[in-house]
N, CA, C and O atoms as a GROMACS GRO file, in nm:
protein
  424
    1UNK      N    1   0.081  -0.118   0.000
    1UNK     CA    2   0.000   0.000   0.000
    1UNK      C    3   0.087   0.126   0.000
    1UNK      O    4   0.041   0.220  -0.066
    2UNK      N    5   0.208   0.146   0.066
    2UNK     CA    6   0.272   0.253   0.061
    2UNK      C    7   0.367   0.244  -0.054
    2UNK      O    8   0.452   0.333  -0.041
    3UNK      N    9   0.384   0.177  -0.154
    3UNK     CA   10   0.421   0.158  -0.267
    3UNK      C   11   0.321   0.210  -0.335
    3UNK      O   12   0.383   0.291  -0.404
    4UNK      N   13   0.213   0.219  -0.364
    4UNK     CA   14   0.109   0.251  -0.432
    4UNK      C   15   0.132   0.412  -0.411
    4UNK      O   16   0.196   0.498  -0.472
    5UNK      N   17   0.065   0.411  -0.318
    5UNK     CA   18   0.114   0.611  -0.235
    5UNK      C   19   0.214   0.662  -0.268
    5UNK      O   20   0.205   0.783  -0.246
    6UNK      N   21   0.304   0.636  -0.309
    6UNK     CA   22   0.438   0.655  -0.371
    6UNK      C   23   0.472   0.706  -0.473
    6UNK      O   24   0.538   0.810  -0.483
    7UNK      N   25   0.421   0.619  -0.582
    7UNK     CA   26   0.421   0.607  -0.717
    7UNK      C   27   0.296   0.661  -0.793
    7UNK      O   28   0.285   0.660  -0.915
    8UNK      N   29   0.183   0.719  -0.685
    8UNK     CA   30   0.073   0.848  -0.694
    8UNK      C   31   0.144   0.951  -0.690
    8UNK      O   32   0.153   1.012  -0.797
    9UNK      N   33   0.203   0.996  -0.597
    9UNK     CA   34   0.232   1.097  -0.559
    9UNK      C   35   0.391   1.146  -0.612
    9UNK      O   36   0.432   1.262  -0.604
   10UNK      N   37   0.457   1.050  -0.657
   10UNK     CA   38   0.538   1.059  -0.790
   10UNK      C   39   0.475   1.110  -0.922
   10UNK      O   40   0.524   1.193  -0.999
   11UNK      N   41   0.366   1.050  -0.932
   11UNK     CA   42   0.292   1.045  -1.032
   11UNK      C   43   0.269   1.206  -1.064
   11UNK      O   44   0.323   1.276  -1.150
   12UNK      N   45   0.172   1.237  -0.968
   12UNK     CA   46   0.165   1.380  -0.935
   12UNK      C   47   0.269   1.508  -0.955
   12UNK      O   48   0.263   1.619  -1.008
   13UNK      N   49   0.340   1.453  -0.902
   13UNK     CA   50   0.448   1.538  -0.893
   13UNK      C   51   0.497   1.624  -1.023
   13UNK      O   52   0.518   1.742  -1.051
   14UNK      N   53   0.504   1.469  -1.101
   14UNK     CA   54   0.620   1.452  -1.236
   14UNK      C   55   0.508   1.590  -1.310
   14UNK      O   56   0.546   1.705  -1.331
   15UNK      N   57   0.356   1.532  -1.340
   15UNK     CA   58   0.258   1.648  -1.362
   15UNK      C   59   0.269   1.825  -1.330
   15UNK      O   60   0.279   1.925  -1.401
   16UNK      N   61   0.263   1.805  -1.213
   16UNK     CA   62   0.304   1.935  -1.158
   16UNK      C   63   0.421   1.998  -1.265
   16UNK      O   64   0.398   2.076  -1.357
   17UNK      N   65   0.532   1.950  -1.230
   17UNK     CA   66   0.625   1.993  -1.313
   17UNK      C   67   0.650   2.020  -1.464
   17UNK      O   68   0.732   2.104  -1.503
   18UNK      N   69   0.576   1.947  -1.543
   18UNK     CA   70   0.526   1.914  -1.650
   18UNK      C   71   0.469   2.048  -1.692
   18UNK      O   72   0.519   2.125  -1.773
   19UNK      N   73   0.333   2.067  -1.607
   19UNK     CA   74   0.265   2.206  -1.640
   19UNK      C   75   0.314   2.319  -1.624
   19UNK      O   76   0.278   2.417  -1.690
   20UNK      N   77   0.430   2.321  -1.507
   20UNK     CA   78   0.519   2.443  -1.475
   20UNK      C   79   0.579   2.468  -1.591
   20UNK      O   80   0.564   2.575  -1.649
   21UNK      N   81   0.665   2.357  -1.645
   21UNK     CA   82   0.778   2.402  -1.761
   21UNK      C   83   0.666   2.446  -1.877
   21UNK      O   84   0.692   2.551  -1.937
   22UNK      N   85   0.513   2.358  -1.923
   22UNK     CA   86   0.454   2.484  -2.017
   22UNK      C   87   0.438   2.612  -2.023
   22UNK      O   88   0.468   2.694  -2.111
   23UNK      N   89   0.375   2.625  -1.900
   23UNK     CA   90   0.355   2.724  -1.870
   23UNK      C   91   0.441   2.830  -1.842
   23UNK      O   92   0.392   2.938  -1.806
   24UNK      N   93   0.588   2.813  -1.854
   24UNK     CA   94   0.709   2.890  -1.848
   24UNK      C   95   0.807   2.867  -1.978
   24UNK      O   96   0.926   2.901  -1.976
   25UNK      N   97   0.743   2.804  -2.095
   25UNK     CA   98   0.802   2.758  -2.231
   25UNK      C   99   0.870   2.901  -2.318
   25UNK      O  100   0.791   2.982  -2.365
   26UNK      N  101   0.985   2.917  -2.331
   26UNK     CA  102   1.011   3.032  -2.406
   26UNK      C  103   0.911   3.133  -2.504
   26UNK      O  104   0.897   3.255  -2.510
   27UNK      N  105   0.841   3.004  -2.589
   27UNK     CA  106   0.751   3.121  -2.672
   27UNK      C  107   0.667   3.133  -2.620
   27UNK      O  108   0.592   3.198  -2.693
   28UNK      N  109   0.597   3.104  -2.485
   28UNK     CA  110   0.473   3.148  -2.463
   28UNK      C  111   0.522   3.250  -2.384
   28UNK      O  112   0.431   3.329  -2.359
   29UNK      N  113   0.653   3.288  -2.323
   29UNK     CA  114   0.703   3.403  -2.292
   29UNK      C  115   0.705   3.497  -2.380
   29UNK      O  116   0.675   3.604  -2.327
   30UNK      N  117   0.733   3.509  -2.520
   30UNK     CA  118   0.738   3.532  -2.618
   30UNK      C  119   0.633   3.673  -2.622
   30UNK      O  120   0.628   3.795  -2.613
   31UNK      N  121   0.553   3.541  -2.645
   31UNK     CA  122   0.412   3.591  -2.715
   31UNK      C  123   0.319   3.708  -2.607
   31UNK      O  124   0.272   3.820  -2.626
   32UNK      N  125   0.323   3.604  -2.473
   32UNK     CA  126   0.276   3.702  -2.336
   32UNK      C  127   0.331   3.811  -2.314
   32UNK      O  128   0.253   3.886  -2.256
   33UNK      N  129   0.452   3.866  -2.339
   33UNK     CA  130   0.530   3.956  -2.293
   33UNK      C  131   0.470   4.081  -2.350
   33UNK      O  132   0.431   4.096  -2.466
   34UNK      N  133   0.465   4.205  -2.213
   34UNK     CA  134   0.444   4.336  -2.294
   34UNK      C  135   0.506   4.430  -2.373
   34UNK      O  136   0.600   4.461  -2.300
   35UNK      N  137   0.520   4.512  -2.495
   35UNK     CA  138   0.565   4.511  -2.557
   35UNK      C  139   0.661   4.482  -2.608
   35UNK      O  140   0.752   4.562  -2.633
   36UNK      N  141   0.661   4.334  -2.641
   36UNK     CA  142   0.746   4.277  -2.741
   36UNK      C  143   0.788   4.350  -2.868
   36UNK      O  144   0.699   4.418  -2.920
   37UNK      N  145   0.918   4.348  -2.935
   37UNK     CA  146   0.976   4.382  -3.046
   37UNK      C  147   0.916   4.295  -3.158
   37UNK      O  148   0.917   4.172  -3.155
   38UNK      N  149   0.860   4.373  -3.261
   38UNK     CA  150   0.782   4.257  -3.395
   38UNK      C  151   0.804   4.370  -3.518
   38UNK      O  152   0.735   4.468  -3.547
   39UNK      N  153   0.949   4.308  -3.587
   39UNK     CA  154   0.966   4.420  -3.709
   39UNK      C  155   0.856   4.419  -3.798
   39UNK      O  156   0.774   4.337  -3.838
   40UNK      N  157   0.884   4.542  -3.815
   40UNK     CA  158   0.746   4.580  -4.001
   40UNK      C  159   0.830   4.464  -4.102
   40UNK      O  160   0.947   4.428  -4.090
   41UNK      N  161   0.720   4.418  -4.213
   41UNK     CA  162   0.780   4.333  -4.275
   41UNK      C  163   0.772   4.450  -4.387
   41UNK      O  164   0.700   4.545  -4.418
   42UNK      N  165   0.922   4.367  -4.440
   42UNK     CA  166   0.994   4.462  -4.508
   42UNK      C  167   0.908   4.477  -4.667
   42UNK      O  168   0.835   4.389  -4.712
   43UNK      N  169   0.935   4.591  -4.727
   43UNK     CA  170   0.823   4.558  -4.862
   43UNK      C  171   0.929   4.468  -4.977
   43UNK      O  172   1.050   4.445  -4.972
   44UNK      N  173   0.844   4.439  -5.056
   44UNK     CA  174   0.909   4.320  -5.155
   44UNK      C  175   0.996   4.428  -5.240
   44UNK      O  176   0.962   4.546  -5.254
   45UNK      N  177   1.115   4.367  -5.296
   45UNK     CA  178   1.219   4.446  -5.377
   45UNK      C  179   1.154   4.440  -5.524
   45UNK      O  180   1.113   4.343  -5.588
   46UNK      N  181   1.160   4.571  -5.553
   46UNK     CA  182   1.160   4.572  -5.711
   46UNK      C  183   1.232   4.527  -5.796
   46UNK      O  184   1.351   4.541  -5.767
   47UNK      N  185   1.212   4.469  -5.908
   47UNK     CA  186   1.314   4.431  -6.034
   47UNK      C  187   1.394   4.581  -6.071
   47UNK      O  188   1.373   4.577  -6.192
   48UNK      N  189   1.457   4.686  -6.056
   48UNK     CA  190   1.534   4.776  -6.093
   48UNK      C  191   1.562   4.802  -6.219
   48UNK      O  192   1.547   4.909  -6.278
   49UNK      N  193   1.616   4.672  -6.272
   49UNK     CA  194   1.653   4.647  -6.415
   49UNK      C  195   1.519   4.696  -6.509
   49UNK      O  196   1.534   4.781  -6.596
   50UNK      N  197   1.391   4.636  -6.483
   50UNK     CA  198   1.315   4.659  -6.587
   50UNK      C  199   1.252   4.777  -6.516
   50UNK      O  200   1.228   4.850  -6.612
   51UNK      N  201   1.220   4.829  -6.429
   51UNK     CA  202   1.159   4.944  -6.420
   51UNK      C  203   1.258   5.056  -6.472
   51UNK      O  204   1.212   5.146  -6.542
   52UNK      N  205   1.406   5.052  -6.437
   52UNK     CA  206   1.496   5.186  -6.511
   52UNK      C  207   1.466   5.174  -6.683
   52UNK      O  208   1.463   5.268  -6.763
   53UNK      N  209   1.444   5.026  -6.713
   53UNK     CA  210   1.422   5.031  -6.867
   53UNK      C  211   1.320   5.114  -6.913
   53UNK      O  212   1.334   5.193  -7.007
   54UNK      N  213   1.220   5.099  -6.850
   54UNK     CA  214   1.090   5.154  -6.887
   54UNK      C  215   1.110   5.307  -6.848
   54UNK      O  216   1.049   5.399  -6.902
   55UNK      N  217   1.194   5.320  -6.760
   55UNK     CA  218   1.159   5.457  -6.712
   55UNK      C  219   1.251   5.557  -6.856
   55UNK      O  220   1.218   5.663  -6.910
   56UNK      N  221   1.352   5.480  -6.876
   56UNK     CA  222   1.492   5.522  -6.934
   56UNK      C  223   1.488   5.532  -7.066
   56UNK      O  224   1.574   5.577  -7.141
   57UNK      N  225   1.329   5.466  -7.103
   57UNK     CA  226   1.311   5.411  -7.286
   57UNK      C  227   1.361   5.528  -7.368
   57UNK      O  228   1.466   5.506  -7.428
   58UNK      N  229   1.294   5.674  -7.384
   58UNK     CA  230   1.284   5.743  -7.448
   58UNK      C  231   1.423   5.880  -7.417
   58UNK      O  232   1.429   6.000  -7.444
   59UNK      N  233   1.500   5.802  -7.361
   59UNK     CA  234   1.618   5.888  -7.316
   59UNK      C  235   1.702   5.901  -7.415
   59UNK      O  236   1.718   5.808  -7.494
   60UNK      N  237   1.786   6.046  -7.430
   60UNK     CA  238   1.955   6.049  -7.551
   60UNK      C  239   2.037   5.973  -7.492
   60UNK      O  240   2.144   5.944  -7.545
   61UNK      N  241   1.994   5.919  -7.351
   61UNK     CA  242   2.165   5.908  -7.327
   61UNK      C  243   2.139   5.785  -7.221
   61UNK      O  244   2.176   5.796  -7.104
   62UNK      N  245   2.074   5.669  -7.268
   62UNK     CA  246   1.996   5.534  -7.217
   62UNK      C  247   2.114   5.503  -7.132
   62UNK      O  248   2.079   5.481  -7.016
   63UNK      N  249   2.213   5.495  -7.147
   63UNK     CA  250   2.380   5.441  -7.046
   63UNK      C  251   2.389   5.499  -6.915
   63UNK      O  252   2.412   5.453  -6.803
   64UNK      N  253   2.360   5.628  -6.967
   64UNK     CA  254   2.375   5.691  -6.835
   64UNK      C  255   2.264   5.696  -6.761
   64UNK      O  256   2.285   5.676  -6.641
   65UNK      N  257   2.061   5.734  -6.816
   65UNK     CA  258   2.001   5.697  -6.737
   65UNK      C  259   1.998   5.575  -6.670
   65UNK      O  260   2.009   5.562  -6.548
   66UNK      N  261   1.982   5.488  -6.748
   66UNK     CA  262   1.969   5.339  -6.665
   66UNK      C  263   2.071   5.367  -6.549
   66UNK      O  264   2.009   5.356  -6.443
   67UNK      N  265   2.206   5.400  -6.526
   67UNK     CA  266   2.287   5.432  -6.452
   67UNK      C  267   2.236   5.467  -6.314
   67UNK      O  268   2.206   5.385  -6.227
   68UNK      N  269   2.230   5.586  -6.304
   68UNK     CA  270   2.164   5.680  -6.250
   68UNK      C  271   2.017   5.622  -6.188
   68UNK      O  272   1.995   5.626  -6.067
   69UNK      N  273   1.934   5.577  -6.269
   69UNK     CA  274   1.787   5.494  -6.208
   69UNK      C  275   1.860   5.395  -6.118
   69UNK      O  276   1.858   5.412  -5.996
   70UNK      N  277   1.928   5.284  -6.179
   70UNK     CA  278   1.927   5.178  -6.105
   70UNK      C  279   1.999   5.190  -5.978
   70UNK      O  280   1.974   5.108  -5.889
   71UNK      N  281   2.108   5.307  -5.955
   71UNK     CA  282   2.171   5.355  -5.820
   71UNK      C  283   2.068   5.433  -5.692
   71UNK      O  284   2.093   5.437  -5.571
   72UNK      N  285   1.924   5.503  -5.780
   72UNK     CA  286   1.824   5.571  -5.724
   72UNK      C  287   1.765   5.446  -5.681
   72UNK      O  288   1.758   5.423  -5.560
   73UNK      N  289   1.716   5.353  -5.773
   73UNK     CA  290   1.646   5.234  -5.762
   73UNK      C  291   1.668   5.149  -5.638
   73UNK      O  292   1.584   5.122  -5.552
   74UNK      N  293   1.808   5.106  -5.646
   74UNK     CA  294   1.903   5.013  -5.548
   74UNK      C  295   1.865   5.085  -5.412
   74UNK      O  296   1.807   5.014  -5.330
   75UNK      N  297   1.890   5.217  -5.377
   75UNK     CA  298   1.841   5.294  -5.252
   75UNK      C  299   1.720   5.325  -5.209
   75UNK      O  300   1.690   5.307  -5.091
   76UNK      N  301   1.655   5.363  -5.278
   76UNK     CA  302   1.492   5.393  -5.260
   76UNK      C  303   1.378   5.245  -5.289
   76UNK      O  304   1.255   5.241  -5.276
   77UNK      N  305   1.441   5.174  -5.318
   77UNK     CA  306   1.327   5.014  -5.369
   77UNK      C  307   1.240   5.117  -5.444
   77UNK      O  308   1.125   5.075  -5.430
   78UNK      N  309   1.237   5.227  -5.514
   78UNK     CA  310   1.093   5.248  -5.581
   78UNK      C  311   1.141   5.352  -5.716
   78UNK      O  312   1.249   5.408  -5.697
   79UNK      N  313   1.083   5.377  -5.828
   79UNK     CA  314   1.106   5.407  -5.956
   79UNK      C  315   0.973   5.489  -5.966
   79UNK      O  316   0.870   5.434  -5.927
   80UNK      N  317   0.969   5.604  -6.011
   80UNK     CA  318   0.860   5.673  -6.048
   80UNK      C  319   0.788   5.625  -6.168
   80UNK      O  320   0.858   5.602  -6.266
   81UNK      N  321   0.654   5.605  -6.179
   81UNK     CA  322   0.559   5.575  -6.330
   81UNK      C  323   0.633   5.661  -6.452
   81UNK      O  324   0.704   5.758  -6.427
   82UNK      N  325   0.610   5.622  -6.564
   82UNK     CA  326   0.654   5.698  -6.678
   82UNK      C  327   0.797   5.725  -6.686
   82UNK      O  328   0.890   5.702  -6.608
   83UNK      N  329   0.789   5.792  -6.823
   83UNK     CA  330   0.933   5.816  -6.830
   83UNK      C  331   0.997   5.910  -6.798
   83UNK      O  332   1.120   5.908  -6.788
   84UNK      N  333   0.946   5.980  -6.783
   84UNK     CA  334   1.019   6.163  -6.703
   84UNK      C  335   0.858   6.231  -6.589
   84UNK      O  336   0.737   6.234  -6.611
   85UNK      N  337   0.952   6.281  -6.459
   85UNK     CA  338   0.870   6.383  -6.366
   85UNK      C  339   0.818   6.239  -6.300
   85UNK      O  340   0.889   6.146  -6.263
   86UNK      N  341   0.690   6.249  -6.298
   86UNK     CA  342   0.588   6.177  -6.157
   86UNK      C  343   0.682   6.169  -6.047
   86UNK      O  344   0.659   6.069  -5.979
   87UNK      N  345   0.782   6.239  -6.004
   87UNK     CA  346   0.868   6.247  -5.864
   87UNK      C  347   0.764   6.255  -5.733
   87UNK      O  348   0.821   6.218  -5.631
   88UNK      N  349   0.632   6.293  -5.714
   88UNK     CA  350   0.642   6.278  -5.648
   88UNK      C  351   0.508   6.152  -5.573
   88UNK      O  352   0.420   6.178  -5.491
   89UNK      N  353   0.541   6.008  -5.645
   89UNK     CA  354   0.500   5.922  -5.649
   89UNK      C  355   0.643   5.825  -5.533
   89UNK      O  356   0.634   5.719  -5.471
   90UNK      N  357   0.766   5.930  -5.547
   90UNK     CA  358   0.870   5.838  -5.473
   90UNK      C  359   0.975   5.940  -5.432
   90UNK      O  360   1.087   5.971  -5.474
   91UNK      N  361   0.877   5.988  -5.308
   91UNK     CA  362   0.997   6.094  -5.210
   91UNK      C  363   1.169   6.090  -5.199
   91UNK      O  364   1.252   6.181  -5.210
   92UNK      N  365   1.180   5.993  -5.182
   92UNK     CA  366   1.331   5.949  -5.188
   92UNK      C  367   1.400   5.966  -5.284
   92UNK      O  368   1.503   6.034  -5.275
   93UNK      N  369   1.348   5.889  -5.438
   93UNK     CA  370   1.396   5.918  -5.562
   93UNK      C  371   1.437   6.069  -5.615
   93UNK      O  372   1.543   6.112  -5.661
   94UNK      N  373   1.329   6.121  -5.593
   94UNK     CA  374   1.332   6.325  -5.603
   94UNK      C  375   1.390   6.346  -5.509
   94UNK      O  376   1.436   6.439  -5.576
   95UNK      N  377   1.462   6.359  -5.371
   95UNK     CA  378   1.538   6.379  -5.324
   95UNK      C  379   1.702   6.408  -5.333
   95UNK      O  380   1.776   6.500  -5.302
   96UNK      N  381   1.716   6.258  -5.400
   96UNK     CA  382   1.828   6.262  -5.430
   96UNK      C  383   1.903   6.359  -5.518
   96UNK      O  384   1.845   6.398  -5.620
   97UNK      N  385   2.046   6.411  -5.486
   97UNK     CA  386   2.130   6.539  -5.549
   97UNK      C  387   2.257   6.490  -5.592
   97UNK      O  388   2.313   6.412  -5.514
   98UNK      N  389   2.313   6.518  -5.697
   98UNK     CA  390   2.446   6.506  -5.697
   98UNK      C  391   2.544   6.588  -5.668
   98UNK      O  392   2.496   6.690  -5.619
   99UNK      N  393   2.662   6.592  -5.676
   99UNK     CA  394   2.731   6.664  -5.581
   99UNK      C  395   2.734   6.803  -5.587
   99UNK      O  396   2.781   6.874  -5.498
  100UNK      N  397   2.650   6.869  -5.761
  100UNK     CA  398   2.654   6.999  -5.790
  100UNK      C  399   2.497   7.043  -5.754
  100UNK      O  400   2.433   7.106  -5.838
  101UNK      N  401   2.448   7.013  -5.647
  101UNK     CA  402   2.292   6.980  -5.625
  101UNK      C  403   2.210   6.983  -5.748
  101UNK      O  404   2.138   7.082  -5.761
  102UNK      N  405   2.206   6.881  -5.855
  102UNK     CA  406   2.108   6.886  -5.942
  102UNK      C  407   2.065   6.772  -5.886
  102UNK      O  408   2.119   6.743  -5.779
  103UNK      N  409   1.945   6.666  -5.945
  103UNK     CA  410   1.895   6.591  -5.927
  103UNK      C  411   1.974   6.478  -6.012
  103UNK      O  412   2.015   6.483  -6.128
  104UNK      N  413   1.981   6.366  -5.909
  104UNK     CA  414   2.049   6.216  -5.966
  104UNK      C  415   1.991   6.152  -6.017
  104UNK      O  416   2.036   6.071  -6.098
  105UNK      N  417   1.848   6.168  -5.982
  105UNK     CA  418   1.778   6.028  -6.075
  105UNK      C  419   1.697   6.083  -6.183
  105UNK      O  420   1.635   6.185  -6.154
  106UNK      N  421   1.685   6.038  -6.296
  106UNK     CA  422   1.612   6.068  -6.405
  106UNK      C  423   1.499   6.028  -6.424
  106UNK      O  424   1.438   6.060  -6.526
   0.00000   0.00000   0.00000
C-alpha cells in the first residue's frame, strides 16, 4: 500500500512539473510579454533592371540613365511611373542630389 502512495504521488508530482515548464516555455514568454519587439515586414524588392528600362526608354543618353535609375532604384526600392517627372510618387527618388545639387535620378 505505501508503494502505491508513492508512485501516486510521484505520479503527481512529475505532472506538476510538467505544467510548470509549459507554462514557463520560451515562446509562450514570447508571445505574453508586454511590448514585445515585432519588425514591419519589409516591402518586396523591385526588379530595378526593368523598371529603369521603362523609365529610361525614351532617353539620348539610355547608359547613363539606366545608370543613375538603377543607383536611385538600389536605394529607394521604388522608380517613379513613366518616363520623365511623376517624382512625387517616390519621395526618396526626387530627393536625391548630386554633388553639384542637381537631381540624380532621371
Amino acid at each position: 500500500m505505501g508503494i502505491l502512495k508513492a508512485f501516486v504521488a510521484s505520479l503527481l508530482v512529475s505532472l506538476f512539473v510538467f505544467q510548470l515548464a509549459q507554462a514557463f516555455h520560451p515562446t509562450q514568454l514570447e508571445d505574453a510579454s508586454v511590448g514585445a519587439y515585432t519588425p514591419a515586414p519589409t516591402p518586396a524588392k523591385i526588379d530595378c533592371g526593368k523598371a529603369c528600362a521603362a523609365r529610361c526608354i525614351l532617353s539620348k543618353r539610355p547608359n547613363l540613365c539606366n545608370r543613375a535609375c538603377g543607383t536611385c532604384c538600389g536605394r529607394c526600392n521604388c522608380v517613379p511611373p513613366g518616363t520623365s517627372g511623376n517624382y512625387e510618387s517616390c519621395d526618396c527618388y526626387a530627393q536625391m542630389t548630386t554633388r553639384g545639387n542637381k537631381k540624380k535620378c532621371p
